[in-house]
GURO-779329 format. One line per field, with one value per atom (N, C-alpha, C): x, y, z; atom name; residue number from 1; residue in one letter. Coordinates in steps of 0.001 Angstrom, whole numbers, padded with zeros to 6 digits. Example, Ala and Ser with C-alpha at 12.3 -4.5 7.8 and 13.67 -1.06 7.14 Angstrom:
REM GURO-779329
east = [013190	012300	013200	012850	013670	012900]
north = [-005690	-004500	-003300	-002250	-001060	000030]
up = [007800	007800	007800	007080	007140	007870]
atomo = [N	CA	C	N	CA	C]
num = [1	1	1	2	2	2]
residuo = [A	A	A	S	S	S]
REM end
This chain:
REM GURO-779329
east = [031002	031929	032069	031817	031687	033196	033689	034846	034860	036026	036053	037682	038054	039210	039963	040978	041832	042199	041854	042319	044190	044173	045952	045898	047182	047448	047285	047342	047611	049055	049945	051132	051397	050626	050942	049550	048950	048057	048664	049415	050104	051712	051765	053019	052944	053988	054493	053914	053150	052602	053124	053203	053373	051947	051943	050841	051195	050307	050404	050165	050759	050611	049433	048797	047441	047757	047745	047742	046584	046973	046392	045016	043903	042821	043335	044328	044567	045292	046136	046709	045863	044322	043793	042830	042659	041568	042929	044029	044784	045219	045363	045272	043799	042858	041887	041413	041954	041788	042480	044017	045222	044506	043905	043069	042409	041315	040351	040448	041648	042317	043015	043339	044373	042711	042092	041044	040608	040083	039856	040498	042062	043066	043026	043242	043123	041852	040743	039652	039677	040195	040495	041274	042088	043504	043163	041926	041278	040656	039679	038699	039472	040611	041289	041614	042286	043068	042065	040602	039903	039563	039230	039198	040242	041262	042091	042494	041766	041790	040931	040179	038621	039818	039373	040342	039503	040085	039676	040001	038044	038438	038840	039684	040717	039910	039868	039486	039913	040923	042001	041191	041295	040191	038682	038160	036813	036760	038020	037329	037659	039039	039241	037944	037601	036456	035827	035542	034283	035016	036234	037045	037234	036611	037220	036110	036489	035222	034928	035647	034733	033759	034008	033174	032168	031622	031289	030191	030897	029937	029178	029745	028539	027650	027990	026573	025989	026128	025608	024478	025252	024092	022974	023579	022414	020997	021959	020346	019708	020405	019727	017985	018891	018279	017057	017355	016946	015694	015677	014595	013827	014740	013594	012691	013034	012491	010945	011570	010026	009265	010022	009209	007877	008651	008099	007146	007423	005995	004960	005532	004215	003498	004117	003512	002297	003224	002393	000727	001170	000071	-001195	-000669	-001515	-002740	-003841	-005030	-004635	-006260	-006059	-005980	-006588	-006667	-005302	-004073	-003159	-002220	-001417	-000373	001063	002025	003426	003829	005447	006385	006748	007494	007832	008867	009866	011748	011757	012594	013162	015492	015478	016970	016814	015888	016427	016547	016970	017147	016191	015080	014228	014475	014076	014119	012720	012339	011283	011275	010344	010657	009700	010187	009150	008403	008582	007545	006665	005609	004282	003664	003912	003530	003149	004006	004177	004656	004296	004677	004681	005852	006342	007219	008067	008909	009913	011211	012332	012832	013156	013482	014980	016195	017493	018480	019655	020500	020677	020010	019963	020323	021106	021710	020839	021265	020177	019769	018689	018153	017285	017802	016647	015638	014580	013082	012220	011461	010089	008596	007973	006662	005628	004539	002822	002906	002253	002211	000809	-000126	-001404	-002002	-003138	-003741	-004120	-004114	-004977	-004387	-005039	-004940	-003959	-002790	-002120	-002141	-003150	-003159	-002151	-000818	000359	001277	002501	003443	004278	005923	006373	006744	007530	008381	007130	007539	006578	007297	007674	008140	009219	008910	009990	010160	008895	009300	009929	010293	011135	010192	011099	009840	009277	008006	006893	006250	005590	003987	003248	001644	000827	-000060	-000605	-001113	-002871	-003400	-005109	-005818	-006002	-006304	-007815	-008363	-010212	-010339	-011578	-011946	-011142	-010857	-010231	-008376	-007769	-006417	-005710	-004499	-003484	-001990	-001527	000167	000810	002240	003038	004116	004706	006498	007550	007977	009033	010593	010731	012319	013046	012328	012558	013670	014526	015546	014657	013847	012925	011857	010426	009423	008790	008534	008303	006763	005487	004227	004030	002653	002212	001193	000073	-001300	-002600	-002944	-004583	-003802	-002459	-002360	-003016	-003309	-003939	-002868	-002185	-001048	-001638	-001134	-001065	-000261	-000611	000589	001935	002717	004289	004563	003832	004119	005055	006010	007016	006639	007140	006551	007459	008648	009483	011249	012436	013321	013632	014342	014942	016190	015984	017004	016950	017787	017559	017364	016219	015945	014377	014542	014226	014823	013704	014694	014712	015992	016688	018581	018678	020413	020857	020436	020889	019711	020158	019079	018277	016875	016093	014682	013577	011860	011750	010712	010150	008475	007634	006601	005654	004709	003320	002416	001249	-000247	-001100	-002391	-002767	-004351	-005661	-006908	-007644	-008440	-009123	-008576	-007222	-005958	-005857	-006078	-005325	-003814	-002729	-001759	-001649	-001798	-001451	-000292	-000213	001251	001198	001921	002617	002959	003420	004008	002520	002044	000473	-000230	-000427	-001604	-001202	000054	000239	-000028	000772	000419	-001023	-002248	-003152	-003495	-002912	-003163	-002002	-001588	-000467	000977	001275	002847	003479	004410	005370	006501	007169	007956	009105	008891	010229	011104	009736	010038	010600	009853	010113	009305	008397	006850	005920	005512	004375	003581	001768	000759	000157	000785	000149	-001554	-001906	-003486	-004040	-003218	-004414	-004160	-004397	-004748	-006010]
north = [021843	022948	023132	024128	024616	024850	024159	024257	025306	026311	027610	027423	027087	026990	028560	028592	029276	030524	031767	032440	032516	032136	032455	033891	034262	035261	035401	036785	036617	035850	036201	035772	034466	033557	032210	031706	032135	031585	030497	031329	031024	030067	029865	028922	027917	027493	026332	026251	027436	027335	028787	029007	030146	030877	031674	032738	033267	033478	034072	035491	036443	037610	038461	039142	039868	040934	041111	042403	043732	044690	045825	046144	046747	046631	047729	049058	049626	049420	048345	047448	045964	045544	044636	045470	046999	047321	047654	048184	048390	047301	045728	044478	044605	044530	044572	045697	046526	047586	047263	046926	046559	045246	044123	043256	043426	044593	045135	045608	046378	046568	045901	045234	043781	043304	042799	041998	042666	043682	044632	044937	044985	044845	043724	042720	040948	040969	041116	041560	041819	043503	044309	043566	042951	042478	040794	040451	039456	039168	040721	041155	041329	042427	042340	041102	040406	039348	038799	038245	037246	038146	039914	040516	040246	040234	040084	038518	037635	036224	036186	036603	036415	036561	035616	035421	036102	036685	037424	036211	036022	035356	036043	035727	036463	036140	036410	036543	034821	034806	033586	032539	032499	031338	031161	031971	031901	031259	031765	031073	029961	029299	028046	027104	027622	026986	026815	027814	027719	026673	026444	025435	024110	024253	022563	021601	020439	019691	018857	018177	018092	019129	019983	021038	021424	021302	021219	020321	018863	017795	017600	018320	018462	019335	020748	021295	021316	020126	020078	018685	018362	016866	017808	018813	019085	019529	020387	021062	020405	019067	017600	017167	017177	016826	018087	019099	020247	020269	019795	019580	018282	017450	016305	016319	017236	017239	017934	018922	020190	019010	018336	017506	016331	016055	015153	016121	017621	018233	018447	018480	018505	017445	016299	014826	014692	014958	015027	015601	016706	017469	017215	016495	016187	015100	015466	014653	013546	012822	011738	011937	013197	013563	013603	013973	014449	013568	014244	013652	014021	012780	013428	012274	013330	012334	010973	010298	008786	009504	009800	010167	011465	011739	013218	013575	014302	014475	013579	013144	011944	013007	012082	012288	011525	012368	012078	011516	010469	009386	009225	009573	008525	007375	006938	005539	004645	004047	002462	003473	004739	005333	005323	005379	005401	004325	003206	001523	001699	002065	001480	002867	004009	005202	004769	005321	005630	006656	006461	007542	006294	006824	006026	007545	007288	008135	007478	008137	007714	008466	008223	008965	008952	008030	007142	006315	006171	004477	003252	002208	001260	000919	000665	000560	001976	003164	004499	004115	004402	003904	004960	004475	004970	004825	005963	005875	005689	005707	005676	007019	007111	008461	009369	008468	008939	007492	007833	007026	005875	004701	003566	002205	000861	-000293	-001209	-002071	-002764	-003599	-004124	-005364	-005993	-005687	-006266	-006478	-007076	-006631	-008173	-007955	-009413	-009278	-010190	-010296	-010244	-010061	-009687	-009315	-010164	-010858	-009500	-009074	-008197	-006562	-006840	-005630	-005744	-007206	-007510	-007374	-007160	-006762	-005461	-005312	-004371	-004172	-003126	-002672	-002373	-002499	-002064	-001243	-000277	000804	000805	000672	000733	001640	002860	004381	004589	003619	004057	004502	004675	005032	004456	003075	002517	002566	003588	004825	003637	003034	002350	002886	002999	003254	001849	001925	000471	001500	000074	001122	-000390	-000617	-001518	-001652	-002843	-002978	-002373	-002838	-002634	-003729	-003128	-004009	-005035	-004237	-005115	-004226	-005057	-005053	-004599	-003621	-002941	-003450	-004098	-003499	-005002	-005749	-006581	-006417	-007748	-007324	-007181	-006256	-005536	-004665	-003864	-003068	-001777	-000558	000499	001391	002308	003035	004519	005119	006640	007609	008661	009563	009409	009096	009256	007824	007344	005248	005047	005100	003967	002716	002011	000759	000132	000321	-000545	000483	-000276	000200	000102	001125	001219	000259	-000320	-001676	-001709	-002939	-003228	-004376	-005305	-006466	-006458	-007468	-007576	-006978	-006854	-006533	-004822	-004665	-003517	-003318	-001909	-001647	-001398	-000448	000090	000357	000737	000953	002075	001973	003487	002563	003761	003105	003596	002433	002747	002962	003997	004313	004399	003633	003884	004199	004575	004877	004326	003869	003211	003470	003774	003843	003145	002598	001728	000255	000001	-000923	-000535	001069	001718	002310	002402	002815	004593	005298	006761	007364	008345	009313	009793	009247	009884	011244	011827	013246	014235	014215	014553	014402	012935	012560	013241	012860	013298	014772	015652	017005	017586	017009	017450	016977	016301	016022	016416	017666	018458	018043	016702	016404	017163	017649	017855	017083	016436	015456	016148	016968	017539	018932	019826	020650	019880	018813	017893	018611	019003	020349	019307	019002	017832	018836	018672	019259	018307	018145	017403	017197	018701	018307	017998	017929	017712	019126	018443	020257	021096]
up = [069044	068783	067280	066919	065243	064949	063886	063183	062482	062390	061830	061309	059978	059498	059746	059845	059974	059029	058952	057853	057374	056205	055986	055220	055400	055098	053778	053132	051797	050994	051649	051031	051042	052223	052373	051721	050775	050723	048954	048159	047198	047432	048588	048439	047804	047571	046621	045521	044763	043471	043083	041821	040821	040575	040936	040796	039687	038590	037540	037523	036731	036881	036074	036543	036244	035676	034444	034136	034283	034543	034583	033961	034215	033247	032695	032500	031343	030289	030503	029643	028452	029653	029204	027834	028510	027339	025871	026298	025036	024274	024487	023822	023092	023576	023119	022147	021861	020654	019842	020389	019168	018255	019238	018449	017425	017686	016858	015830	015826	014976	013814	014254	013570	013005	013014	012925	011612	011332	010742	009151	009420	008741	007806	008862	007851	006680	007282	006611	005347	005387	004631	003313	003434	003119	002242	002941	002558	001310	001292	000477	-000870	-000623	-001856	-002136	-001509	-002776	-003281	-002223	-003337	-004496	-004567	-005893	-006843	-006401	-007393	-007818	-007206	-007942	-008395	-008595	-009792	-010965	-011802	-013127	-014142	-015277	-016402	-017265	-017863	-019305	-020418	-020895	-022119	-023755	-024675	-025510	-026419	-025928	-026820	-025929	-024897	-023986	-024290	-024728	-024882	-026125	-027584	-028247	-029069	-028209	-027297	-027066	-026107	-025785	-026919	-027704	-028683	-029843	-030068	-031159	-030347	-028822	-028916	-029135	-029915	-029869	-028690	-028150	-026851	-026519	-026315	-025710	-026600	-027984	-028770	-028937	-028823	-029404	-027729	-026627	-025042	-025569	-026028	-026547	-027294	-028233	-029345	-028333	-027773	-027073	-026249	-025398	-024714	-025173	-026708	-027568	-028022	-028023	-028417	-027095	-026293	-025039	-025270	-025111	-025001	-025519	-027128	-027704	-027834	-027573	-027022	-025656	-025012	-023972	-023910	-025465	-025887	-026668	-027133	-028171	-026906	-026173	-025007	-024170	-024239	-023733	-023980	-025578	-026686	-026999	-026218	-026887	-026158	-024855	-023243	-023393	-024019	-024058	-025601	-026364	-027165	-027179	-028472	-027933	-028589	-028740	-029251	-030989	-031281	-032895	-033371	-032280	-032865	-033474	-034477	-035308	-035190	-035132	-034527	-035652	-035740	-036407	-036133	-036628	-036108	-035355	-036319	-036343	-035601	-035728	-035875	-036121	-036574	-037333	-038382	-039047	-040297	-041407	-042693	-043699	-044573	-045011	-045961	-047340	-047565	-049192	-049868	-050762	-050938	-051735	-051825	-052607	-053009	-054114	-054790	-055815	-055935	-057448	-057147	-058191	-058160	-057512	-057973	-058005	-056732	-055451	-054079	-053203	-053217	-052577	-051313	-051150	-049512	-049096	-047902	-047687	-046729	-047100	-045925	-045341	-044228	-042745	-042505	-043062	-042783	-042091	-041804	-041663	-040280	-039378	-037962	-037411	-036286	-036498	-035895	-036119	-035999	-034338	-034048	-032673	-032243	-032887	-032793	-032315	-031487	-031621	-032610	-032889	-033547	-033157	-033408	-032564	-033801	-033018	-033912	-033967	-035602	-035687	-035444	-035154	-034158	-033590	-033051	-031908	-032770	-032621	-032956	-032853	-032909	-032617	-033651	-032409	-033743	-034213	-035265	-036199	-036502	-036730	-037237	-036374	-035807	-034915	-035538	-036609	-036156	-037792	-037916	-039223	-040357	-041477	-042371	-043944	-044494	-045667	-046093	-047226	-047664	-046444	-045745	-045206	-043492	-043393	-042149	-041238	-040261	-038975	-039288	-039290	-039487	-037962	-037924	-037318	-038489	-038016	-038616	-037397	-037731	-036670	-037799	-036748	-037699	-036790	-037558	-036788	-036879	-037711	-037761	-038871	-039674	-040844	-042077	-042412	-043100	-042845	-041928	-042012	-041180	-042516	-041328	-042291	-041265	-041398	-041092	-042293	-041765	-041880	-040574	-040276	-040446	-041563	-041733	-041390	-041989	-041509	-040250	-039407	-037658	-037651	-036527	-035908	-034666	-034074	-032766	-032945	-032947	-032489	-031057	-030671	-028897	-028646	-029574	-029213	-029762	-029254	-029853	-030257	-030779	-031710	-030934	-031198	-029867	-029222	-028988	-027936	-028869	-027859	-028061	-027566	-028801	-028681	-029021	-028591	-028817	-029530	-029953	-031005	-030356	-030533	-030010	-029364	-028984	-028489	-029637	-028800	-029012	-029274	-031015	-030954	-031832	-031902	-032262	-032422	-032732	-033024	-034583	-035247	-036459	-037064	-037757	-038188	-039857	-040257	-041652	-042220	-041800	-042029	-042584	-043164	-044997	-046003	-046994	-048289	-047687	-047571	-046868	-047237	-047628	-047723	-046346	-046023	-044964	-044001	-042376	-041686	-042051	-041914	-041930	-041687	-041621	-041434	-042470	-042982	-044475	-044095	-044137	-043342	-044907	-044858	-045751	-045173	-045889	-045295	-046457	-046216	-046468	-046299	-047258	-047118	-047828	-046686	-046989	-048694	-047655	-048514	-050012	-050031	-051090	-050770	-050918	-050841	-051175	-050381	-050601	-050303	-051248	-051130	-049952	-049341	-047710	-047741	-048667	-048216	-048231	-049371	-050048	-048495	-048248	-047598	-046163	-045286	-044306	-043931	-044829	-045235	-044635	-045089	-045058	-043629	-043005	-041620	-040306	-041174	-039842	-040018	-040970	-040881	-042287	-042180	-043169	-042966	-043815	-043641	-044083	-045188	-045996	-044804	-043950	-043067	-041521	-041611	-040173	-038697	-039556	-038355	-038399	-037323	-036870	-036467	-036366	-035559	-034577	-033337	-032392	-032460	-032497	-032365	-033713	-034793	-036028	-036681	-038129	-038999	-038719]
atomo = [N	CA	C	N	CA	C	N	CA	C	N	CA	C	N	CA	C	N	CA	C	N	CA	C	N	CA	C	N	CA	C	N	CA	C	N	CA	C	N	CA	C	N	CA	C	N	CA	C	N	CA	C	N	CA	C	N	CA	C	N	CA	C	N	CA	C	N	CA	C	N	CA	C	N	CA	C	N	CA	C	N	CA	C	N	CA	C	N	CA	C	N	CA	C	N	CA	C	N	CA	C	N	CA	C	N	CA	C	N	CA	C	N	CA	C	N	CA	C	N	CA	C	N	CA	C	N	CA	C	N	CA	C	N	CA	C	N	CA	C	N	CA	C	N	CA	C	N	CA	C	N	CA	C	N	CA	C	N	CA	C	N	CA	C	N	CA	C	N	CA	C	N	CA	C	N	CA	C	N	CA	C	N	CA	C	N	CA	C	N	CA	C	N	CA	C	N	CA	C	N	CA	C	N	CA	C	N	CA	C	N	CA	C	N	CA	C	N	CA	C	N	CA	C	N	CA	C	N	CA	C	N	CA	C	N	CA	C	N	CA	C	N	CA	C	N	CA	C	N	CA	C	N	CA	C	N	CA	C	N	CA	C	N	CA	C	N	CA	C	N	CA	C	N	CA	C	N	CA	C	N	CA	C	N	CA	C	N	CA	C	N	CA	C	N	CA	C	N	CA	C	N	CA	C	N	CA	C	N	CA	C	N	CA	C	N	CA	C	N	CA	C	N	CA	C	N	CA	C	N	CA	C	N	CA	C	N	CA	C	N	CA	C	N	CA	C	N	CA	C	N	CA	C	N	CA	C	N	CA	C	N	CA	C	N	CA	C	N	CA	C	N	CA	C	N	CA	C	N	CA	C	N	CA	C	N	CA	C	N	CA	C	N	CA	C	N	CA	C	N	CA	C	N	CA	C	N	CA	C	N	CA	C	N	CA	C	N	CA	C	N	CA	C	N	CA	C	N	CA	C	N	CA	C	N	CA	C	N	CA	C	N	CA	C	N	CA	C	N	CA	C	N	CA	C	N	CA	C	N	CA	C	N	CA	C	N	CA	C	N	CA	C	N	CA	C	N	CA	C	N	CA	C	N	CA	C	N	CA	C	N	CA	C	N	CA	C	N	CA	C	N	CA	C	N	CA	C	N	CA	C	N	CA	C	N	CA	C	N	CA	C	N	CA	C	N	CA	C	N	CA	C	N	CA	C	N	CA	C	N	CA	C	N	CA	C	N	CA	C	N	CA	C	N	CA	C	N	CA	C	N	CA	C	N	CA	C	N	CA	C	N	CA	C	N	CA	C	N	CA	C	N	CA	C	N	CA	C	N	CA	C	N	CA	C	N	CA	C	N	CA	C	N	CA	C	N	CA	C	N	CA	C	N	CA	C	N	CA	C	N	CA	C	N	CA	C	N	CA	C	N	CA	C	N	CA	C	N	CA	C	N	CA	C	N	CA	C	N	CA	C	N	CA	C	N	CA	C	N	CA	C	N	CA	C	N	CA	C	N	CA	C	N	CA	C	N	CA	C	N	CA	C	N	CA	C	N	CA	C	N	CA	C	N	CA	C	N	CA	C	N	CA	C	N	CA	C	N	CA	C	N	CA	C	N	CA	C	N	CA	C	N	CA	C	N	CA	C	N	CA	C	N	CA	C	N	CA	C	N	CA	C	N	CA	C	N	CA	C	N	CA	C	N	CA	C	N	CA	C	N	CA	C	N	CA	C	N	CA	C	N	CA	C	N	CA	C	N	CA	C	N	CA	C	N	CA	C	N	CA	C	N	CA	C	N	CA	C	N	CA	C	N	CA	C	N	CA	C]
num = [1	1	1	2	2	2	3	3	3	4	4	4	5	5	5	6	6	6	7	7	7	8	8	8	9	9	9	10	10	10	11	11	11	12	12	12	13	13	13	14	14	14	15	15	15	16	16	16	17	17	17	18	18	18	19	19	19	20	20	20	21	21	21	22	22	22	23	23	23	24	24	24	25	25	25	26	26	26	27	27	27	28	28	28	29	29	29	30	30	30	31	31	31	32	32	32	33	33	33	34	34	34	35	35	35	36	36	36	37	37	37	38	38	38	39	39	39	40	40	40	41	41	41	42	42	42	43	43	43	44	44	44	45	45	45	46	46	46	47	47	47	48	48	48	49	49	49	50	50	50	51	51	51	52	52	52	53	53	53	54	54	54	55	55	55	56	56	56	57	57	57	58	58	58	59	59	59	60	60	60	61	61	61	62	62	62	63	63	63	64	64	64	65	65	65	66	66	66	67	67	67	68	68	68	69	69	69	70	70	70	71	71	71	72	72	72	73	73	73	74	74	74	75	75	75	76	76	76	77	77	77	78	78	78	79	79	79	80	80	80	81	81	81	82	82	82	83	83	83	84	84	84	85	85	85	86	86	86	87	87	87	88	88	88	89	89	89	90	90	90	91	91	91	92	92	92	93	93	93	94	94	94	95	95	95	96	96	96	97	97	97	98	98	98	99	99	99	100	100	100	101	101	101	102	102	102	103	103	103	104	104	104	105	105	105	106	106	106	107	107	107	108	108	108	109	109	109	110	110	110	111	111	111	112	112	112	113	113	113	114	114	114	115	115	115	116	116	116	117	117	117	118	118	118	119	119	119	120	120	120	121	121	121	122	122	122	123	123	123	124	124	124	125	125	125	126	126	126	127	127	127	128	128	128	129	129	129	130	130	130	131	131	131	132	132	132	133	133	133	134	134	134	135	135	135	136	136	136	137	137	137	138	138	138	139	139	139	140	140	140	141	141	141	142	142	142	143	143	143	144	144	144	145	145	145	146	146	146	147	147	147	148	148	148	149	149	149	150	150	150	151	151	151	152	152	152	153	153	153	154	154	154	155	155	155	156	156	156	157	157	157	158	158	158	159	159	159	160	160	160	161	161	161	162	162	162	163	163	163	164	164	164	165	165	165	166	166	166	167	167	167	168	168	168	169	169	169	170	170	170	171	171	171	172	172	172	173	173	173	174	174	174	175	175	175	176	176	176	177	177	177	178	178	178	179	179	179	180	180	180	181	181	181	182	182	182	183	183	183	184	184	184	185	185	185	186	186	186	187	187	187	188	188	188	189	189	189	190	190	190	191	191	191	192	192	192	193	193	193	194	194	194	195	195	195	196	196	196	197	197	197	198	198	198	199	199	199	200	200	200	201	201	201	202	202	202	203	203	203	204	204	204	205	205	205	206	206	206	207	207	207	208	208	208	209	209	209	210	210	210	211	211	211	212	212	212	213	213	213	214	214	214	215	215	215	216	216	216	217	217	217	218	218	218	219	219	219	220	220	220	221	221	221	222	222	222	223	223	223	224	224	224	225	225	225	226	226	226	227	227	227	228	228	228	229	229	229	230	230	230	231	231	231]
residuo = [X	X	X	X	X	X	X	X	X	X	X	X	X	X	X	X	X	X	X	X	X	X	X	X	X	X	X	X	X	X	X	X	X	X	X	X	X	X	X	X	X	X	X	X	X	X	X	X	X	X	X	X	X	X	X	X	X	X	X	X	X	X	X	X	X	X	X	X	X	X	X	X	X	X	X	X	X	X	X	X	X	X	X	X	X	X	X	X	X	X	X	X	X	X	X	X	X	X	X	X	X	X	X	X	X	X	X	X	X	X	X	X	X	X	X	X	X	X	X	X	X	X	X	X	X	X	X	X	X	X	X	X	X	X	X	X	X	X	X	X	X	X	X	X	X	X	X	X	X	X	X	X	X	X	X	X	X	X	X	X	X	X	X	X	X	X	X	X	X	X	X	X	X	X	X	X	X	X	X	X	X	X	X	X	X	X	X	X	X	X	X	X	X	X	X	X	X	X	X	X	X	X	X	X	X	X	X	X	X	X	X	X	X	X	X	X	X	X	X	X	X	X	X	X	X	X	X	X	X	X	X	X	X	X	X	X	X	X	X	X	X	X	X	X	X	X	X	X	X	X	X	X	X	X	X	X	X	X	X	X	X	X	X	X	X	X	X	X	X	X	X	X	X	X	X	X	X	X	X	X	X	X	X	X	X	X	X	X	X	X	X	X	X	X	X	X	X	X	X	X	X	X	X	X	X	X	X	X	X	X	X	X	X	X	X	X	X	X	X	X	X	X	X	X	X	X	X	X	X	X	X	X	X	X	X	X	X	X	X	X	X	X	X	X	X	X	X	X	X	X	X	X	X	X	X	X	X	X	X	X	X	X	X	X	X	X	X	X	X	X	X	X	X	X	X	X	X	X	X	X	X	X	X	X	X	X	X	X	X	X	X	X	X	X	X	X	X	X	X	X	X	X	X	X	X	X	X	X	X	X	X	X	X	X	X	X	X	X	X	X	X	X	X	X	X	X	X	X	X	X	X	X	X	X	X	X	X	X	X	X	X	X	X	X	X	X	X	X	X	X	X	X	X	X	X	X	X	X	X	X	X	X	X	X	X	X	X	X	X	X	X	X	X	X	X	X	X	X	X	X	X	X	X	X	X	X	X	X	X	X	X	X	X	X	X	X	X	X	X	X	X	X	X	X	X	X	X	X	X	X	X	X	X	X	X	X	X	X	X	X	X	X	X	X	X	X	X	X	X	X	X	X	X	X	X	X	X	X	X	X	X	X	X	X	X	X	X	X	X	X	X	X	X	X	X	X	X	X	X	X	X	X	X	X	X	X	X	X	X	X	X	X	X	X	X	X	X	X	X	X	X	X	X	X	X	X	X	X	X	X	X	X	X	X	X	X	X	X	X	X	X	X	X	X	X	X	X	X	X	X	X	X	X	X	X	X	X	X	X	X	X	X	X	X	X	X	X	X	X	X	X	X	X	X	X	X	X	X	X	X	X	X	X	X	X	X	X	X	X	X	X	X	X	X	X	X	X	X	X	X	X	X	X	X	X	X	X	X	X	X	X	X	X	X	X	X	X	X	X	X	X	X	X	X	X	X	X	X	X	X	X	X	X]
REM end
């Protein structure tokens, strides 16, 4: 015998519970416009204020900014960065002919006269590093009487550069360095006042005028314009 539950009525079908009331579908579509509406509005209402919180920089703020030194000595570091970074593209990209500064920002000295021409590179504080100022092998590396810790860089064809009165030594003797190798830091030990590199050149263990001699091989020392590839 097939069980066939009982139909209840409509009215008893909701006892003992609260039936919620259904509103009208011409009522459901007029919520739903008033919504649309509203929605629309906020929007609207939105748009402006964030326009009108965009803040106006004022003239007195800007040049604020431009007087404070904090803010100042940050962009003065980045153009720092800025150009070491061109300087490090150009290094990148240079041959083996080429010639680069040791320093850069120093303050040019020269020194010892005729007798003993050189050039001191100051106005740096101590630990700076300093590089080879072109490609070649280092004979020297390590304390070295009046001129403290030294390198000696031996470039071929008689051509060696010394870089004195280093705080530390970076390179030892036989390495094979390149224009811009880093090969020691800036200090003031030996006969030394203050920190700076005291840089000679040297042919065939004649002592030559650095500014003269470099010159003709792409460095200006007095302009501080290196020619990576050579004159």
């Amino acid at each position: 015998m097939t069980y066939r539950p009982e139909l209840l009525k409509e009215s008893e079908r909701y006892r003992g519970r609260r039936r919620a009331p259904v509103p009208s579908r011409r009522r459901y579509a007029a919520v739903l416009a008033t919504a649309a509406v509203g929605a629309g509005a906020v929007a609207l209402g939105t748009g402006a204020a964030i326009d009108d919180a965009k803040p106006d920089v004022a003239a007195g703020e800007v040049a604020a900014y431009a007087q404070s030194p904090e803010l100042s000595a940050r962009a003065d570091a980045a153009e720092r960065a800025n150009r070491a970074d061109e300087r490090a593209s150009t290094l990148a990209a240079s041959t083996a002919d080429g010639w680069v500064l040791p320093l850069h920002e120093y303050e040019l000295r020269t020194s010892h006269g005729d007798s003993r021409p050189g050039i001191d590179l100051t106005g740096l504080p101590e630990g700076t590093p300093f590089a080879a100022v072109h490609a070649g092998t280092v004979v020297q590396a390590g304390w070295n009487g009046a001129f403290g810790y030294s390198v000696i860089v031996d470039h071929g064809d008689g051509v060696q550069t010394v870089y004195a009165h280093a705080s530390k030594v970076l390179v030892k003797v036989g390495k094979q360095v390149e224009a811009g190798t880093e090969i020691g830091l800036l200090g003031n030990s030996g006969l030394s006042r203050s920190p700076h590199l005291h840089l000679e050149v040297h042919v065939d263990g004649a002592v030559q005028n650095p500014l003269t001699w470099f010159q003709k091989h792409g460095l200006d020392f007095d302009l501080e314009i290196e020619s990576p590839y050579g004159a």
